[in-house]
N, C-alpha and C positions, 0 to 999 in steps of 0.2 A: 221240823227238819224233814226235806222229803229225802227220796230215795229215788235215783234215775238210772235203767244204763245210760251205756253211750251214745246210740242211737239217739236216744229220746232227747236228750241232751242237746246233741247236733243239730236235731232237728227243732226245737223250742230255745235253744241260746238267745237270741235277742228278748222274748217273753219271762223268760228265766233271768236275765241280767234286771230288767224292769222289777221283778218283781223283790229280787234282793234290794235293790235302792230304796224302794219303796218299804220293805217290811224289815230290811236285815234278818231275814232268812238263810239258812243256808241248804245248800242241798250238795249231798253225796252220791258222787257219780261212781256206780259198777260196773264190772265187768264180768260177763258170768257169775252173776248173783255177788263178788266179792268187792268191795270198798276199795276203790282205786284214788280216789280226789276227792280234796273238797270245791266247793264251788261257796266264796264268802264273801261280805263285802270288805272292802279296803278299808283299814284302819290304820289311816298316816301317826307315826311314831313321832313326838315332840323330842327333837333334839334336845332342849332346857332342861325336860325332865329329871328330877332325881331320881337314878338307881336304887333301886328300896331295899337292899342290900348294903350300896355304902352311904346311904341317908345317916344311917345311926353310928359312921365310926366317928371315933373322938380323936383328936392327933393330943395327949399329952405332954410334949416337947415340943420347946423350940425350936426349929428345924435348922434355924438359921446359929445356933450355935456353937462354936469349934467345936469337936470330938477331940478327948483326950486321948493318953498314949492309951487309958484303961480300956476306953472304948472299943478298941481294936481286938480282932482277934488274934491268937496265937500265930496262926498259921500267914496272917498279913503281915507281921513285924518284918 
């Protein structure tokens, strides 16, 4: 991971974009010494994907069957 100001930055962007495609590298750009951005390569999100959170739920009901009057709550009747 390098470390760049701004300047430096502005001034080597084309050099600096090459060399992320090439290494996936990243490099963080400063400003007065302090961590302002990252500068990374693109990593396209696969819409198909499953969520690895709701990967593991399980629906144990039918969803598709009536609800009784018990089902309901008090406050619906």
């Amino acid at each position: 991971m390098k470390t760049l100001n701004i300047h430096a930055t502005k001034t080597r962007l084309s050099s600096l974009l090459k060399e992320i495609e090439e290494n996936g590298e990243r490099i963080v750009i400063c400003r007065n010494g302090k961590p302002v951005a990252d500068l990374s390569a693109h990593k396209p999100s696969s819409r198909l994907a499953q969520d690895p959170v709701l990967a593991d739920t399980q629906i144990n009901y039918d969803p598709t069957e009536p609800a009784s009057e018990a089902d309901w709550p008090e406050s619906a009747r």
